[in-house]
N, CA, C and O of each residue as an XYZ file, in Angstrom:
700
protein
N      -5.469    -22.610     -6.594
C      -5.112    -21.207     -6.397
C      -5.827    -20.359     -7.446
O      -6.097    -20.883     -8.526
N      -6.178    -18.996     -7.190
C      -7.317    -18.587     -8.151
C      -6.113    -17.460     -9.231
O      -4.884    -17.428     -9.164
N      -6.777    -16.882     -9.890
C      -5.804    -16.244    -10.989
C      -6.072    -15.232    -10.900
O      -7.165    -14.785    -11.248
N      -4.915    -14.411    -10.282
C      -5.218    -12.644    -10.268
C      -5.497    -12.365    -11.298
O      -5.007    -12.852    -12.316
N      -6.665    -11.203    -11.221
C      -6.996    -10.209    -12.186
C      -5.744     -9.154    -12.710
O      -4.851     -8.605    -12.064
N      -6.074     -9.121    -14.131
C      -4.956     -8.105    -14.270
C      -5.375     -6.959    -14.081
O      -6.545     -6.728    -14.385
N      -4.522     -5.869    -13.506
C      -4.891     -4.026    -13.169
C      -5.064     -3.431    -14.658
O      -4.981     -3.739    -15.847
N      -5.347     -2.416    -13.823
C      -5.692     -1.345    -15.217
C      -4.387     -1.361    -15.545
O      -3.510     -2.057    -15.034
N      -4.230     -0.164    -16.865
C      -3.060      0.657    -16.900
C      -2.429      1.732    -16.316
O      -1.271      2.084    -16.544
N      -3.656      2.544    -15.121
C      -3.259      3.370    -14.778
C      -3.886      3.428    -13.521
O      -4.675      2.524    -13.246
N      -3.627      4.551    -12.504
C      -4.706      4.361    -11.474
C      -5.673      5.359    -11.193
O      -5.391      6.487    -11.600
N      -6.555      5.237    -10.700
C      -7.669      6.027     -9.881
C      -7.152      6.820     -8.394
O      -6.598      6.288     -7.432
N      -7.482      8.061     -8.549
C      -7.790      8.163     -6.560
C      -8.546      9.276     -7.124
O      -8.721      9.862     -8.193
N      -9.112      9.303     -5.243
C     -10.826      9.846     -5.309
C     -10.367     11.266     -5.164
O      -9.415     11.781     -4.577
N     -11.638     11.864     -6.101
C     -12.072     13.248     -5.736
C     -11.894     13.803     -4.590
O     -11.827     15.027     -4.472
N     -11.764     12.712     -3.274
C     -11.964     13.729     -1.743
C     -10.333     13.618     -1.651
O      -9.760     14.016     -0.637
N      -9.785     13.195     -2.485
C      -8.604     13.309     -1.545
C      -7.209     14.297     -2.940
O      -7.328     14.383     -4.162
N      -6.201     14.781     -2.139
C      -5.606     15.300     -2.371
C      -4.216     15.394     -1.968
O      -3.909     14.950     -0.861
N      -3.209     15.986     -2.823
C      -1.689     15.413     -2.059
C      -1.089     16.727     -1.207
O      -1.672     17.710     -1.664
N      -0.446     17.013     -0.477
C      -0.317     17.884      0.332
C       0.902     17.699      1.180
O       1.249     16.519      1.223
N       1.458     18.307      1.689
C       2.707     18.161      2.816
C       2.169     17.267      4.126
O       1.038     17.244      4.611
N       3.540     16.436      4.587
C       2.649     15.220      5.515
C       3.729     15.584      6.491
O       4.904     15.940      6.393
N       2.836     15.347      7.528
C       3.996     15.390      8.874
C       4.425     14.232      9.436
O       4.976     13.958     10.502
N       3.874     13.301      8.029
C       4.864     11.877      8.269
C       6.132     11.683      7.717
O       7.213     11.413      8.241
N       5.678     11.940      6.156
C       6.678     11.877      5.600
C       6.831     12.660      4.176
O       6.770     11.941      3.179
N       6.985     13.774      4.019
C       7.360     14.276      2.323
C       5.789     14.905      1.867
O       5.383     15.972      2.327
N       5.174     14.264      1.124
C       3.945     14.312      0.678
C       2.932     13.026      0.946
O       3.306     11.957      0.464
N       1.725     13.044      1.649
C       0.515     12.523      1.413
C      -0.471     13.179      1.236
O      -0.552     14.406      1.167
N      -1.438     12.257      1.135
C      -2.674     11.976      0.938
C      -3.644     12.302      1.833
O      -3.855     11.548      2.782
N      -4.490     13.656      1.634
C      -5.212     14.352      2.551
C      -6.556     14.091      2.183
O      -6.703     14.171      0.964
N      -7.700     13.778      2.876
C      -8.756     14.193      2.912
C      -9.536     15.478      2.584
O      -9.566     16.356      3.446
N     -10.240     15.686      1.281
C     -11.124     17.297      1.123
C     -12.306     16.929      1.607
O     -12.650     18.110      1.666
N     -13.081     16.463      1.939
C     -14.463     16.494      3.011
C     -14.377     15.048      3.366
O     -13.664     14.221      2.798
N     -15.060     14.869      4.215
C     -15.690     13.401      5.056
C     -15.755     12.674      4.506
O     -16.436     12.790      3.487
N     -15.072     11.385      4.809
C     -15.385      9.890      3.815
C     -15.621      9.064      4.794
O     -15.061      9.001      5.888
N     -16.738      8.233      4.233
C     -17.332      7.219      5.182
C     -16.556      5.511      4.758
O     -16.170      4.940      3.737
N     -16.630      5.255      6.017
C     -16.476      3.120      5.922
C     -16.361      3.018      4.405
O     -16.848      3.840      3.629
N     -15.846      2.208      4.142
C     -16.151      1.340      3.505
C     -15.604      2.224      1.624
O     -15.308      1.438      0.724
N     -15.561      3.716      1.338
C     -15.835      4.616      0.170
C     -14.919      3.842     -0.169
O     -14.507      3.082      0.708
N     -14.096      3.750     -1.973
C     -13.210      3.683     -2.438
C     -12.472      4.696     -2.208
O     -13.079      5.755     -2.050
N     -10.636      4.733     -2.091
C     -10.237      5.769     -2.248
C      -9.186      5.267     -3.107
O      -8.350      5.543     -2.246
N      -8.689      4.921     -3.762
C      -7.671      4.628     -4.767
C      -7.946      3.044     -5.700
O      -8.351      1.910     -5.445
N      -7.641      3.508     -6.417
C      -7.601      1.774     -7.476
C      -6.029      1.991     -7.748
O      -5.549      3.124     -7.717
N      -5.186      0.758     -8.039
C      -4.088      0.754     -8.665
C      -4.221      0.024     -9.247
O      -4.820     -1.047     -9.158
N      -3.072      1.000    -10.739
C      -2.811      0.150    -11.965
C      -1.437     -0.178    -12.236
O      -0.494     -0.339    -11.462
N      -1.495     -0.230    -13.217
C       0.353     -0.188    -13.386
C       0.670     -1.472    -14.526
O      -0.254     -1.944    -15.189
N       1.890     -1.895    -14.641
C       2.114     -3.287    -15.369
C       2.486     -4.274    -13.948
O       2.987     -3.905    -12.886
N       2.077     -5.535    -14.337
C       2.778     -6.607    -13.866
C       4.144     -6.985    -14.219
O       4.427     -6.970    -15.417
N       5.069     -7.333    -13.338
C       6.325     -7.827    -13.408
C       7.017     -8.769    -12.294
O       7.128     -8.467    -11.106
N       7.404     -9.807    -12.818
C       8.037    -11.051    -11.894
C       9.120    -10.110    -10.786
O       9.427     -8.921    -10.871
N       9.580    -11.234     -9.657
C      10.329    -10.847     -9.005
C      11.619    -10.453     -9.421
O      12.225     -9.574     -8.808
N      12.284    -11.251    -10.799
C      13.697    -10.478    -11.198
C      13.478     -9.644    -12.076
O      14.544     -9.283    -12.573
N      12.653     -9.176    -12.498
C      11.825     -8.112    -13.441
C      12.261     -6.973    -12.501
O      13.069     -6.110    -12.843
N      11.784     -7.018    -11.524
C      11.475     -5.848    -10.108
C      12.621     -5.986     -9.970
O      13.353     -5.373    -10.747
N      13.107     -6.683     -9.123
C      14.633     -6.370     -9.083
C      15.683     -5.485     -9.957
O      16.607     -4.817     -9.490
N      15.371     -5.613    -11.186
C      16.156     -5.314    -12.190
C      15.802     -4.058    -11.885
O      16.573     -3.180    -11.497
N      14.310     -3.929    -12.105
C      13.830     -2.072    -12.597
C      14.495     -1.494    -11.009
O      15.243     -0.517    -11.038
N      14.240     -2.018     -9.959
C      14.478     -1.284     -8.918
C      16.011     -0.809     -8.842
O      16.232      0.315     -8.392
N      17.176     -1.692     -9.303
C      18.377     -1.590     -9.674
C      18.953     -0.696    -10.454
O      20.072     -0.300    -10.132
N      18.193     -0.081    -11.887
C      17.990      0.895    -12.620
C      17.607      2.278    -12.009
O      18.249      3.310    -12.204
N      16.818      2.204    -11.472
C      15.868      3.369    -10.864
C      17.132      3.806     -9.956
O      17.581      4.953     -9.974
N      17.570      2.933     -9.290
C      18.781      3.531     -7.952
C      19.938      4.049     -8.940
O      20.427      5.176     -8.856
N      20.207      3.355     -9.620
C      21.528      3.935    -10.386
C      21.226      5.310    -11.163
O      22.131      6.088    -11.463
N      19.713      5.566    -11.498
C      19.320      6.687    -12.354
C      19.185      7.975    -10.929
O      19.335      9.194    -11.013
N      18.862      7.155     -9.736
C      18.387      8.621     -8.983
C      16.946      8.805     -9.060
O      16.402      9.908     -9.126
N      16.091      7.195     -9.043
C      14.503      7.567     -9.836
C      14.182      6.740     -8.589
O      14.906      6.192     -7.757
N      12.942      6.826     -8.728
C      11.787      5.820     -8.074
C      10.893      5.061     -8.142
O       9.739      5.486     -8.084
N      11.115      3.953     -8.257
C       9.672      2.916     -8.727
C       8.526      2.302     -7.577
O       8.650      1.228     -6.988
N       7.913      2.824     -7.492
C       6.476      2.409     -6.674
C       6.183      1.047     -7.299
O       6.105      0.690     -8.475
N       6.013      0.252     -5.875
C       5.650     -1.386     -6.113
C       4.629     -1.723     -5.194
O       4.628     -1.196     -4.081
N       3.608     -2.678     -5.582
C       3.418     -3.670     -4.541
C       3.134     -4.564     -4.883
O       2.659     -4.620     -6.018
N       3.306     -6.116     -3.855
C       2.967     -7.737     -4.346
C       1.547     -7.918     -4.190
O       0.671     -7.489     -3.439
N       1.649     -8.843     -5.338
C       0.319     -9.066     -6.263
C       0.140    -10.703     -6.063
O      -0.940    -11.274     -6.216
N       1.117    -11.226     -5.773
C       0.828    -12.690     -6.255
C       2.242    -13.546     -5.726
O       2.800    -12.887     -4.849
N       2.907    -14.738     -6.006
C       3.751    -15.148     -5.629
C       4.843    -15.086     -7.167
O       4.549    -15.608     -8.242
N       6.214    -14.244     -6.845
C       6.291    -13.809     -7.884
C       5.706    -12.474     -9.217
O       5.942    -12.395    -10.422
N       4.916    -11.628     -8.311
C       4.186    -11.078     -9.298
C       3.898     -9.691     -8.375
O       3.391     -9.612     -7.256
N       4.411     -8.623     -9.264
C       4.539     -7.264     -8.789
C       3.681     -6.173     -9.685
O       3.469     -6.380    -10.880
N       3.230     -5.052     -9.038
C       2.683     -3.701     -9.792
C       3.601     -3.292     -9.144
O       4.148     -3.344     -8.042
N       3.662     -2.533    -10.877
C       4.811     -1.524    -11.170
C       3.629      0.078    -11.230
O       3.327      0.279    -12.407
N       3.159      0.842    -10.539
C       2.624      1.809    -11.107
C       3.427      2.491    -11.848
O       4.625      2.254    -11.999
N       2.638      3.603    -12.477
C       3.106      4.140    -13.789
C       3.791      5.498    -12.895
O       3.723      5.576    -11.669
N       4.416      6.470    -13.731
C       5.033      7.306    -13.094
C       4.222      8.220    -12.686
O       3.072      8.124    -13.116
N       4.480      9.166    -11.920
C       3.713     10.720    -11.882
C       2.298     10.635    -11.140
O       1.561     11.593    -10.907
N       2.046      9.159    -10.782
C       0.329      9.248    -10.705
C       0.454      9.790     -8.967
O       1.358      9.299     -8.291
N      -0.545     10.856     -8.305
C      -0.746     11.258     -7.231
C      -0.841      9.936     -6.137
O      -0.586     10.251     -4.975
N      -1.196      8.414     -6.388
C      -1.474      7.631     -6.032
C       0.138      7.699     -4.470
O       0.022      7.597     -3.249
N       1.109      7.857     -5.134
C       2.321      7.298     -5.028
C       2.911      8.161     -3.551
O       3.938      7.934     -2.912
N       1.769      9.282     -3.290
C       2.006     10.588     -2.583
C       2.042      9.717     -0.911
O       2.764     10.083      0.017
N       0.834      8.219     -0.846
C       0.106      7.592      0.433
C       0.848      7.172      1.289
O       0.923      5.947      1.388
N       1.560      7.916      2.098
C       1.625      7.357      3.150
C       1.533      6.088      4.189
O       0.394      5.622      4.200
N       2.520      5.363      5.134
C       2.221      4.322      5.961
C       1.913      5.044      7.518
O       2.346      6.070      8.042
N       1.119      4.170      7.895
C       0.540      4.296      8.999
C       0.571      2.860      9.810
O      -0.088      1.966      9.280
N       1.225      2.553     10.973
C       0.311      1.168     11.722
C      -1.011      1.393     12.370
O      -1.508      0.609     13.178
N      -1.586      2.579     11.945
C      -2.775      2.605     12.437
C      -3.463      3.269     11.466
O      -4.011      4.351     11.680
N      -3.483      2.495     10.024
C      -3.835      3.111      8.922
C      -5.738      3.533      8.792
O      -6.583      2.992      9.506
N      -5.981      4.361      7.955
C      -7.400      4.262      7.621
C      -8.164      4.225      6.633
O      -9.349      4.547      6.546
N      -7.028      3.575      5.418
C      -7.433      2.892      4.508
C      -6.546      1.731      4.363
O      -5.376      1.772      4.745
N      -7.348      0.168      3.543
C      -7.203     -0.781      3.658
C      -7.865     -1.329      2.465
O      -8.886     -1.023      1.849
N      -6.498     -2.700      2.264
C      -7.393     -3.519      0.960
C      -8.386     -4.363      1.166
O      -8.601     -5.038      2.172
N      -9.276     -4.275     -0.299
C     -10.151     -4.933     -0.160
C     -10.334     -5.878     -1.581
O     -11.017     -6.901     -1.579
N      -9.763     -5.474     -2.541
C      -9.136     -6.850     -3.568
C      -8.026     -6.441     -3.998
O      -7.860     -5.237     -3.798
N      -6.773     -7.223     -4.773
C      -5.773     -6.589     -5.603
C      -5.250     -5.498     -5.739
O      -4.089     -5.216     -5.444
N      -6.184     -4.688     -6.265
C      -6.105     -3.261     -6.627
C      -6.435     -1.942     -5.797
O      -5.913     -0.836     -5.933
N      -7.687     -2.431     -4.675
C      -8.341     -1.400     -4.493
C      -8.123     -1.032     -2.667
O      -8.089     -1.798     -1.704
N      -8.045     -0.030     -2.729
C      -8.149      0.190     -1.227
C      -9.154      1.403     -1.139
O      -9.369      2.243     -2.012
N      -9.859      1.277      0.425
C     -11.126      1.275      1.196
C     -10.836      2.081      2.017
O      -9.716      1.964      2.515
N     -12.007      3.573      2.630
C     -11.763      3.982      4.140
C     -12.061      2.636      5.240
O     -13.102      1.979      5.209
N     -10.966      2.397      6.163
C     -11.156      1.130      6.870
C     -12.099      1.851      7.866
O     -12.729      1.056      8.564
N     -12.332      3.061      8.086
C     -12.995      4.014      9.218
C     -13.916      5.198      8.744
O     -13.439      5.649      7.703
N     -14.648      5.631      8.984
C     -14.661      7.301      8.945
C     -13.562      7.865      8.785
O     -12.589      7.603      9.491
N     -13.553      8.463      8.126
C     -12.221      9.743      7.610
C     -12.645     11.213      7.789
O     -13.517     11.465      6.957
N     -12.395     12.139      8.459
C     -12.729     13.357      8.639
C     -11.472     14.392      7.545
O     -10.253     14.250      7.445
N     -12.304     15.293      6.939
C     -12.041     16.306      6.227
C     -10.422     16.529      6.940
O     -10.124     16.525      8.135
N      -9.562     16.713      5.771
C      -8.099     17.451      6.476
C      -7.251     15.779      6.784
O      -6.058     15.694      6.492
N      -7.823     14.826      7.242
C      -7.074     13.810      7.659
C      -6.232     13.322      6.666
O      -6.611     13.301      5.495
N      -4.812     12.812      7.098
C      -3.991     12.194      5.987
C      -4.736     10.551      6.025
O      -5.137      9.904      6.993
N      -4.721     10.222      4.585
C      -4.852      8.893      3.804
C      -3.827      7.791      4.306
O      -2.707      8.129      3.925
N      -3.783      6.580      5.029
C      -2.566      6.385      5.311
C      -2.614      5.002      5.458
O      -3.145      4.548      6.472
N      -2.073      4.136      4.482
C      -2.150      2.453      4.510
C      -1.216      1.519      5.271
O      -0.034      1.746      5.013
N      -1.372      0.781      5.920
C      -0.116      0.311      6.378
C       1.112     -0.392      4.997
O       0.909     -0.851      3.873
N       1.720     -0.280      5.397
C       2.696     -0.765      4.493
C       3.393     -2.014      4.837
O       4.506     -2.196      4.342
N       2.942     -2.798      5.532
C       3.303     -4.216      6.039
C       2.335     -4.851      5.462
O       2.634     -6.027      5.252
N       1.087     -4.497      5.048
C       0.500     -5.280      3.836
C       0.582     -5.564      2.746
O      -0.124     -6.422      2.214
N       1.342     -4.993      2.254
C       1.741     -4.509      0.499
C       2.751     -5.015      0.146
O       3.067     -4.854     -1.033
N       3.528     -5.721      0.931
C       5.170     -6.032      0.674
C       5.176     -7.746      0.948
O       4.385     -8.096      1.825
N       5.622     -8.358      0.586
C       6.244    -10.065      0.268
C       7.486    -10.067      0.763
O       7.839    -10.906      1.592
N       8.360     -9.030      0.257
C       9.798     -9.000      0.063
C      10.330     -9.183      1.885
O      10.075     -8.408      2.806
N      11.007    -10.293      1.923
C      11.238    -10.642      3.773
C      12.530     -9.706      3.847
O      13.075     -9.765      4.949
N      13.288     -8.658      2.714
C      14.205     -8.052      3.162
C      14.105     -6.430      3.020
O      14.919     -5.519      2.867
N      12.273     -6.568      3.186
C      11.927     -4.877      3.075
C      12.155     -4.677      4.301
O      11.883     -5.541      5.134
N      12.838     -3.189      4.716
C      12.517     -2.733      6.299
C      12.945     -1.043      6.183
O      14.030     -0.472      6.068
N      11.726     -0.632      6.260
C      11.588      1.057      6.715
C      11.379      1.210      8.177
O      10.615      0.549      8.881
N      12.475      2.555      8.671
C      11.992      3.665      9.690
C      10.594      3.906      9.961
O      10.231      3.985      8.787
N       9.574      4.075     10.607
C       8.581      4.337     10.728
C       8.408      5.564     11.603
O       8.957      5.617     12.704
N       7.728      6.457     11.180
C       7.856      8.086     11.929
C       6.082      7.854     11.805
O       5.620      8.991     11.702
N       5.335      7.185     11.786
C       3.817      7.367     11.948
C       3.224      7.918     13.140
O       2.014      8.146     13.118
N       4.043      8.219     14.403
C       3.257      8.410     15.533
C       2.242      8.021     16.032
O       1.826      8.294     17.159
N       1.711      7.288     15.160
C       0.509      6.642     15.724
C       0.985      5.329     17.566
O       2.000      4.667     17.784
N      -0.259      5.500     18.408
C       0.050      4.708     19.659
C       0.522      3.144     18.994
O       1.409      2.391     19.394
N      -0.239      3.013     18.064
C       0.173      1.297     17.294
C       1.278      1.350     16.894
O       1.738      0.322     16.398
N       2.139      2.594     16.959
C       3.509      2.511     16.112
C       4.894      1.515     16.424
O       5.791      1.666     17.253
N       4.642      0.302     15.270
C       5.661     -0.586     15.535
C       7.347     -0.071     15.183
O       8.144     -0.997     15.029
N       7.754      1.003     15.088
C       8.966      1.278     15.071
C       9.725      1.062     13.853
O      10.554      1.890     13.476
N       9.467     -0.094     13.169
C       9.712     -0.481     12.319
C       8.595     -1.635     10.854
O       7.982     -2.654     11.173
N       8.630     -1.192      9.706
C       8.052     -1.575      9.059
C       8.788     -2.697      8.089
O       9.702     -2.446      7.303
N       8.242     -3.871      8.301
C       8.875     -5.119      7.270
C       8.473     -5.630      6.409
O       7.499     -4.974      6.039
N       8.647     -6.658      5.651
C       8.475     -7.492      4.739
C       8.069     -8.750      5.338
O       7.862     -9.758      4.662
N       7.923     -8.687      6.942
C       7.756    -10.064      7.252
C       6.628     -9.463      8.419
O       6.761    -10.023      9.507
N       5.771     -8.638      8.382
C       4.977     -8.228      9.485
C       3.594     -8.733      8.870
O       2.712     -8.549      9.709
N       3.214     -9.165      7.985
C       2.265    -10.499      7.672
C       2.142    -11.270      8.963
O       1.028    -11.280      9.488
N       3.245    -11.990      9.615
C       3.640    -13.050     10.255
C       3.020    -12.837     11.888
O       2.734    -13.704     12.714
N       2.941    -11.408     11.985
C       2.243    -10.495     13.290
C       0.870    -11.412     13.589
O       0.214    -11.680     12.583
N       0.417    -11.873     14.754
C      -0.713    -12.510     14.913
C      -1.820    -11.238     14.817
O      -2.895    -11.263     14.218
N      -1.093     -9.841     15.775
C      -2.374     -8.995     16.345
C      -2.489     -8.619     15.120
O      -3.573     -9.145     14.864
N      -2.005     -7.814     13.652
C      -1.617     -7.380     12.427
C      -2.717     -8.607     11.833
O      -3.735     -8.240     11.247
N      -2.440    -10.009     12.024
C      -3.349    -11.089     11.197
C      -4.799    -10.558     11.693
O      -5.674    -10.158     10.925
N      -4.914    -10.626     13.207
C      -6.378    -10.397     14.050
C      -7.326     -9.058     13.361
O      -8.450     -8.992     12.865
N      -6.222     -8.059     13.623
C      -6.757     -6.260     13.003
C      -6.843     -6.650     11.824
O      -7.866     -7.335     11.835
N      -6.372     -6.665     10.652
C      -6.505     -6.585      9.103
C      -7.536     -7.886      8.481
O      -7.934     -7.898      7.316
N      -7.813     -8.776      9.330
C      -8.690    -10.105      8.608
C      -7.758     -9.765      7.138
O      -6.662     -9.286      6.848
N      -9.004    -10.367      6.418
C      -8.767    -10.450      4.665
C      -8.048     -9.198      4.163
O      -7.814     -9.024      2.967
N      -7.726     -8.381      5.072
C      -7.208     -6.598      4.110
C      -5.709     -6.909      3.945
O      -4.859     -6.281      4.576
N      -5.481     -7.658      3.289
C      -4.067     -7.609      2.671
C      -4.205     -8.038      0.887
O      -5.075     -8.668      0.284
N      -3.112     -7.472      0.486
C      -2.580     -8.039     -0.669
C      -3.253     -9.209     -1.016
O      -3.720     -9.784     -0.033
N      -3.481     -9.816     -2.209
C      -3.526    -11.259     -2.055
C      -2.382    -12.087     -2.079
O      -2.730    -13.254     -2.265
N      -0.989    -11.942     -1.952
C       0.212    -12.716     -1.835
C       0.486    -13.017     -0.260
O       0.865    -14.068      0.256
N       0.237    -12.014      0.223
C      -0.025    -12.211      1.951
C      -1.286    -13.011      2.582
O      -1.295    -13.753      3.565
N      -2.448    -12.602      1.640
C      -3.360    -12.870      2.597
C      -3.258    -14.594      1.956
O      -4.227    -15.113      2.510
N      -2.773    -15.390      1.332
C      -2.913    -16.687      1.060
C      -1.708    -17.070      1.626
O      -1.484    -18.271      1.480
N      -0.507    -16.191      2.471
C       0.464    -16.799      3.439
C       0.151    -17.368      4.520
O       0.442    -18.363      5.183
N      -0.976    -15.880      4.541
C      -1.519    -16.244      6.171
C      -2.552    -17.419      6.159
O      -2.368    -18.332      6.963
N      -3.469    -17.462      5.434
C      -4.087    -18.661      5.168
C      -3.436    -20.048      5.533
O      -3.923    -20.744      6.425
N      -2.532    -20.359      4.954
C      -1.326    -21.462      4.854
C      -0.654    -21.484      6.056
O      -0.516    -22.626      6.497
N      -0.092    -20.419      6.875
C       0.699    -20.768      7.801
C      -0.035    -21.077      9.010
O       0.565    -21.437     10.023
């Protein structure tokens, strides 16, 4: 098994993009001019923390009235981003148009036109088999519901190849 890289401390997102009112949900991640295949649009940083690590902070955060932005990194092994970063604004989509492409970084999976919301699926990012969000994406791909166990999706395995997490994408490998 290979040894995740550790993240920065903090994160990156690109110049073209910007946070704005979403008619998905609250605030995302808008497009300011044209981004092609393949551009970077975000790096994430944050600290690493085990699964009862996360647990704990997420337990805290609810009792404070706060919010901790996560995603799985590894088996056992979570980013915690840092607070405040615009990163946190991105939106889910099942018909997202950005996508990972190692650990940290996510990719336009498409052309992106000026004005478009930024929008990742969020069935890639998650391990946890007892995550499950509402999904208001409108998109025609819209599975209704978003899990912790939609890794397990064959068409989701077929569409995303390698664009997951690496805690997922070595599930799917294995199973």
């Amino acid at each position: 098994m290979e040894t995740t890289p550790l993240p920065g401390p903090d994160c990156w997102l690109s110049p073209h993009a910007r946070v704005d009112q979403s008619a998905i949900e609250g605030q995302g991640l808008f497009a300011t001019a044209p981004i092609s295949t393949g551009t970077v649009i975000s790096r994430f940083g944050g600290r690493l923390v085990t699964d009862p690590e996360l647990r704990q902070l997420l337990a805290d955060a609810s009792a404070a009235g706060t919010y901790v932005d996560t995603l799985s990194i590894g088996q056992d092994l979570n980013l915690v981003l840092p607070p405040g970063v615009p990163n946190h604004a991105g939106n889910h989509s099942c018909d997202p148009n950005i996508w990972w492409v190692d650990p940290y970084t996510v990719v336009a999976r498409r052309d992106v036109e000026r004005g478009e919301e930024l929008t990742l699926d969020y069935g890639t990012i998650t391990d946890d088999p007892t995550f499950q969000m509402p999904c208001s994406c409108r998109s025609t791909a819209c599975r209704g519901q978003v899990t912790g166990l939609d890794w397990k999706l064959p068409r989701l395995q077929a569409e995303y190849g390698q664009h997951w997490v690496p805690v997922l994408q070595e599930r799917i490998a294995n199973s």
